[in-house]
C-alpha positions as CSV (number, residue, x, y, z in Angstrom):
1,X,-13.6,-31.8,-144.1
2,X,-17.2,-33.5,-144.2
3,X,-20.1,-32.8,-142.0
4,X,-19.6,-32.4,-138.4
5,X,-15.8,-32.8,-139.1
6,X,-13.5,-29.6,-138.3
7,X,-9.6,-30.0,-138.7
8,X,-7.0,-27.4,-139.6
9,X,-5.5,-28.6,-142.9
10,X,-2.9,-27.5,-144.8
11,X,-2.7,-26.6,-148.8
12,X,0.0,-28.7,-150.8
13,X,-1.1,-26.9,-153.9
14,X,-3.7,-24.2,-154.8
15,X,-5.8,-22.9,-158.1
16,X,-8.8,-21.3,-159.1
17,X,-10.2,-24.5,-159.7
18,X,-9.5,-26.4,-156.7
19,X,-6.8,-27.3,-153.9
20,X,-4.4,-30.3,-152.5
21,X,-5.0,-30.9,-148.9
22,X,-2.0,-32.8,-147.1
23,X,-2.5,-34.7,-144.3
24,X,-0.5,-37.0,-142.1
25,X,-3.4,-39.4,-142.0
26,X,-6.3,-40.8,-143.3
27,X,-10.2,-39.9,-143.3
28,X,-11.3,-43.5,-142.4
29,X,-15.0,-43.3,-141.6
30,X,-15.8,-40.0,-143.3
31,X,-17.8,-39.8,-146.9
32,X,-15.5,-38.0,-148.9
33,X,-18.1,-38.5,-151.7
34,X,-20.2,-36.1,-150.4
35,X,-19.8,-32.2,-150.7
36,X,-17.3,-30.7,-148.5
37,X,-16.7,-26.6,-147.0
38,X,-13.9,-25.7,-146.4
39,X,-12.3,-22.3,-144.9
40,X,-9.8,-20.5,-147.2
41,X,-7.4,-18.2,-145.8
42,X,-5.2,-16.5,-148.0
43,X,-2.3,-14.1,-146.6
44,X,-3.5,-10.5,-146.2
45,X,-7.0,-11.6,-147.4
46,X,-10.1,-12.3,-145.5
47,X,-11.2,-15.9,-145.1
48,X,-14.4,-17.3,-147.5
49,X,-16.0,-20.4,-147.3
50,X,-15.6,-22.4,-150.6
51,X,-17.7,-25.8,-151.0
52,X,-16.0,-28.8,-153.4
53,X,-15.5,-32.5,-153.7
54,X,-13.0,-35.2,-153.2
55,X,-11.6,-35.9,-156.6
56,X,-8.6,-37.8,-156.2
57,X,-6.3,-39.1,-153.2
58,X,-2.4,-39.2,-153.4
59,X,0.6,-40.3,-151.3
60,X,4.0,-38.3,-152.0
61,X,6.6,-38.3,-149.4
62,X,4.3,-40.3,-146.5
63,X,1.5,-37.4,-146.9
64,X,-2.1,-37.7,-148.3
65,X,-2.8,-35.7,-150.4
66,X,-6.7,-35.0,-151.2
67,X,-7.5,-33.3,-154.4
68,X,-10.9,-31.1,-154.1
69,X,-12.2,-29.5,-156.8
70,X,-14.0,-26.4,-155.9
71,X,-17.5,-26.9,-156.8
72,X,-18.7,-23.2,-155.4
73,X,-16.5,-20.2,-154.3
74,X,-17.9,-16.8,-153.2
75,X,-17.5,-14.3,-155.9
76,X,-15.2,-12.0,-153.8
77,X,-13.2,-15.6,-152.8
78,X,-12.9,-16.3,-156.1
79,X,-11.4,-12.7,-157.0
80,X,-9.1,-12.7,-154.3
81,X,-7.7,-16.4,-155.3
82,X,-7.5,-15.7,-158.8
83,X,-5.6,-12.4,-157.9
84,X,-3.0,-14.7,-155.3
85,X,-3.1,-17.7,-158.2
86,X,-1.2,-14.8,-160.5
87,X,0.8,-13.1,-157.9
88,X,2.5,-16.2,-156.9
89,X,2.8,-17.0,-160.7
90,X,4.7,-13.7,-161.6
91,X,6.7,-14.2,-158.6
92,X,7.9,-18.1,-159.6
93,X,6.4,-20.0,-157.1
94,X,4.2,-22.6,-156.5
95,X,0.4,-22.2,-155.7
C-alpha cells in the first residue's frame, strides 16, 4: 500500500466502490494521503490492478481497518467485481 511499499493484505469488506483492508498493525511512516495500487484477486478471476485512496481508518476487534475508495479500476476489474459483488449478494454473504 503506498509507493515502494508491497504487503499482502487481506479484505475485511469489498464493493464496487471500494475495499476494507485489515491489518494487524499500523502504516507509521507511510502517506496514506497519497494514491495507492493495489492488486485484486478475486476467486476464479484474474488479478487487476485497481488505484484508490485512504478514506477512513478503523479499529474492530484489535485489527485496522483502512477504508480505500477505489478511485480507478480497469474496465474488465470492474466487470468481474461487480459480477462477484452480486454473486456473494444472492448467495447471503458478506463482500
Amino acid at each position: 500500500m503506498g509507493s515502494d511499499f508491497l504487503e499482502v493484505l487481506h479484505a475485511h469488506d469489498i464493493s464496487v466502490g471500494g475495499v476494507g483492508i485489515r491489518v494487524d498493525h499500523a502504516f507509521s511512516g507511510y502517506d496514506l494521503s497519497a494514491e495507492i495500487q493495489l492488486l485484486i484477486k478475486l476467486p476464479s478471476k484474474r488479478s487487476f490492478i485497481a488505484q484508490g485512496l485512504v478514506r477512513h481508518k478503523a479499529t474492530k476487534e484489535g485489527w485496522e481497518i483502512y477504508g480505500v475508495e477505489f478511485t480507478r479500476l480497469p474496465p474488465e476489474g470492474q466487470a468481474d467485481l461487480t459480477a462477484y459483488v452480486e454473486r456473494m449478494l444472492e448467495l447471503g454473504r458478506k463482500t
